[in-house]
N, C-alpha and C positions, 0 to 999 in steps of 0.2 A: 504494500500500500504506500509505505514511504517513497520508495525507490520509485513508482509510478508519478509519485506529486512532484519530487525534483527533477524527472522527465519532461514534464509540463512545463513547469517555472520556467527551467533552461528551452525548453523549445517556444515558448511565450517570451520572452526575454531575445534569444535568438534572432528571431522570424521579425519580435517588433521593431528590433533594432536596425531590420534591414530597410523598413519602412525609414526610418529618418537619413539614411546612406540613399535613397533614391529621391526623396526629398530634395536633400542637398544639390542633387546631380541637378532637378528642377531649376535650385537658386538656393544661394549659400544662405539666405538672409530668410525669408518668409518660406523658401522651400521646406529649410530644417524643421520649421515651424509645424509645416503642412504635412510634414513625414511622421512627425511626431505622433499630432494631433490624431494622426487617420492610423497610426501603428496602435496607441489606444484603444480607442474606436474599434479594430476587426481585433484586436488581439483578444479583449473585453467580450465583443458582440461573438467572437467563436466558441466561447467557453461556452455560453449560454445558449446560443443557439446554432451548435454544429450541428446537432440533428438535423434540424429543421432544412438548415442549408445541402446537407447530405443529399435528405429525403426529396429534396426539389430538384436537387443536379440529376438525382436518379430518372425525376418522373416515377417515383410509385406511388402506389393507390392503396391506400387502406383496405384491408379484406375483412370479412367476419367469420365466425366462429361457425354462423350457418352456412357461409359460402365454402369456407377451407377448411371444415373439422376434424380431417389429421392434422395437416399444420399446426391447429391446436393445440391439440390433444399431444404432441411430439414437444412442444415448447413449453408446455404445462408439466410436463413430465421431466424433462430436463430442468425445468424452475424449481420444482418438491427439491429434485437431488439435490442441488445443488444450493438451493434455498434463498433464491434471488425474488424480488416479484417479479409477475408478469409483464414483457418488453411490447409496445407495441408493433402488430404484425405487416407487414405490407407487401405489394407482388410490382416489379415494375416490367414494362413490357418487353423488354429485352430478349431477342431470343438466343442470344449466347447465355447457355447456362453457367451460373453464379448466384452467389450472395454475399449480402454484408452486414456488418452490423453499428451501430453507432448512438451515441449520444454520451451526453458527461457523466452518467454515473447509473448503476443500476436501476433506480428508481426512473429516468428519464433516457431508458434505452427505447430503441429501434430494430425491430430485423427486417432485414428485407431479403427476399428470394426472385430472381430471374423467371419470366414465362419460361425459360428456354431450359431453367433448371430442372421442372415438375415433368418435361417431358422424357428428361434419358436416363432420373435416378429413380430409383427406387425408395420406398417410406422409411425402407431401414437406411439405405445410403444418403436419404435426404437427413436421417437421425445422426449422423457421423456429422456432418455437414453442418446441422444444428449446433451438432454439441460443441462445436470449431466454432461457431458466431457466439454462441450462449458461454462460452470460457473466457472469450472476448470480453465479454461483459464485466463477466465475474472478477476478472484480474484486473478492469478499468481501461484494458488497452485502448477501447474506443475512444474514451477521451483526447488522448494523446492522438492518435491517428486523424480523427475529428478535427481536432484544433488546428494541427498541421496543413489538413487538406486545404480548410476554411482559409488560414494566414497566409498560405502559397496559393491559391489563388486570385487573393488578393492584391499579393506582390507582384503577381504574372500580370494583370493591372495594371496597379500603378505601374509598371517599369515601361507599358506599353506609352501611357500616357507620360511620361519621363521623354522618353524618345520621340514623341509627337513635339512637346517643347522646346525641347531639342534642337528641333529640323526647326519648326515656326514659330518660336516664341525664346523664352529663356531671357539669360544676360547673356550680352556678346560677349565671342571670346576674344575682344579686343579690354574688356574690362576684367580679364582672370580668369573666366573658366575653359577646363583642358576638353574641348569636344572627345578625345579619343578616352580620357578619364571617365568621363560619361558616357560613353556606348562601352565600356569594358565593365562600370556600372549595370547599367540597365541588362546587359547580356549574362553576366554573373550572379548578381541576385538572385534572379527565379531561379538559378543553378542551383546557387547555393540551399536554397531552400530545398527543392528539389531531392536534392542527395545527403539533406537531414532527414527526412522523411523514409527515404530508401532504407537508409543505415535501419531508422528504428523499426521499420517494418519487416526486416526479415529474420530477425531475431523474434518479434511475434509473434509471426508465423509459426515458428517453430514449437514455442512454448503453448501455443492455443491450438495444435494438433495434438501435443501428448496430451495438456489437458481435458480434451475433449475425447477422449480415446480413454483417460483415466474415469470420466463422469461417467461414460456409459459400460464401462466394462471390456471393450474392445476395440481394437484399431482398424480392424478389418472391413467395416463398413465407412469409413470415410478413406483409408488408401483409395477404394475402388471406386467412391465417390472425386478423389483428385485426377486418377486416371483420365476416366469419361471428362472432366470437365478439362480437363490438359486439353485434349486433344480436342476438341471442343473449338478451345477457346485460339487454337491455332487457323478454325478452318470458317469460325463465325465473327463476322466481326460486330462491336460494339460503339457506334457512330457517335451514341450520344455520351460515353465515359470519357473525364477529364484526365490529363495527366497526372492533375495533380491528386482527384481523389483514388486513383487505382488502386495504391497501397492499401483499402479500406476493404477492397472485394477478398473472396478466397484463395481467387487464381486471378493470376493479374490481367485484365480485358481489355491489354492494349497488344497483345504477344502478338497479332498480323502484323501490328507495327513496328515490330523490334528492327536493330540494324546488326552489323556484324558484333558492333563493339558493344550491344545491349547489357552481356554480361557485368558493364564496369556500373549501368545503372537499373542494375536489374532489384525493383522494390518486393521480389520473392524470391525465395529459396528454390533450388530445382525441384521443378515435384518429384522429380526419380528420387531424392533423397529424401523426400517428405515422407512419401511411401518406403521405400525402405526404413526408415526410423520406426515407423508406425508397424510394419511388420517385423520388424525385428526385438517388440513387446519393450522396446525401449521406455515405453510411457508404464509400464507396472513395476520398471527398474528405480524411474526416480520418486 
């Protein structure tokens, strides 16, 4: 629980700070101001309302208990064990299969599940799957992942709008400011963000597969559930997922998009190793 809030702080702190470095790039004087102002403003508005922001990047739709009642009845059952309350449920129209899960803290969590999910797993492999979004929860990672997304997106932002001032507006660089200073600015930031997000997402990955594997008893229904969705998510693509929120899915729904050198920014673990951890009963060793 500690180790999770000093993740935060430092990824709050981190992310806000870049807002006042793109700022600056704006204008030394009222930019710093403006970087500042608006690093508060999302760093503030992400804690509180990542979900929400998640839940609208996704496009999903609230489901009910009379529309979906395995889904239910699967996330009610994981909540007993585990002994978290009930997350609110939702289905977004995606048909690359995936889920995610998000919001600051158990009380004010979210899941959400792919159309494209319900069609190629099975109710126990959708349980593996669960139990991977619902450990999420339970360890708090969403927060951190949440706030991330939220702050990096908004950096991917401002730094657009940095470079628009840039090119037609600003102080000239006849009064101080280094143009090339500033596009190394604007082009590095969202980087940087970027590949803090990475870092801590694939180390959660890792720890919310054995957990999820220790909640229900076995790993076997979620290996076979990262399979299907690997390969999946190689052959389907996902139009409407951001860069920045990827990290938050199961399997990362940008993998059409990877390039050669994707490995140096890759925000998941291989799943060939995920599955192998998971079959190799690793999660009943720790």
């Amino acid at each position: 629980m500690l180790i999770n809030r000093v993740k935060t702080a430092a990824i709050l702190a981190v992310l806000g700070a870049l807002f006042i470095l793109i700022g600056g790039a704006i204008g030394r004087g009222p930019g710093l101001v403006i970087g500042l102002l608006l690093g508060l403003a999302v760093t503030g508005g992400s804690y509180w309302f990542s979900d929400t922001v998640a839940i609208k990047a996704s496009r999903a739709q609230p489901v009910t208990e009379a529309q979906m009642p395995e889904y239910y009845a699967i996330v009610r059952e994981l909540c007993q064990r585990g002994g978290w309350p009930m997350p609110r449920l939702y289905v977004t129209p995606d048909q690359q299969p995936n889920a995610f899960a998000t919001g600051r803290n158990p009380e004010h969590a979210a899941v959400a599940v792919t159309a494209g999910i319900l069609q190629i797993v099975s109710w126990d492999e959708l349980r593996g799957v669960l139990a991977h979004e619902m450990s999420h929860v339970g360890n708090r990672d969403i927060l951190i992942s949440s706030v991330a997304a939220a702050v990096a997106m908004a950096i991917t932002f401002l730094a657009r709008m940095a470079a628009f001032a840039s090119l037609f507006g600003g102080e000239r660089q006849d009064e101080g400011q280094n143009v090339f200073e500033t596009l190394a600015l604007i082009i590095l930031a969202p980087l940087a963000a970027a590949l803090l997000q990475m870092a801590l997402s694939r180390s959660r990955e890792f720890d919310a597969d054995l957990s999820g594997a220790r909640l229900i008893g076995d790993g076997e229904p979620l290996a076979r559930a990262l399979e299907k969705l690997d390969r999946a998510a190689g052959q389907i693509p996902m139009p409407t997922a951001r860069p920045e929120m990827a990290g938050m899915y199961i399997v990362n729904p940008l993998r059409r998009r990877q390039v050669n050198f994707a490995k140096w920014f890759a925000d998941h673990p291989p799943t060939a190793e995920r599955v192998a951890r998971l079959r190799s009963r690793e999660w009943a060793r720790s």
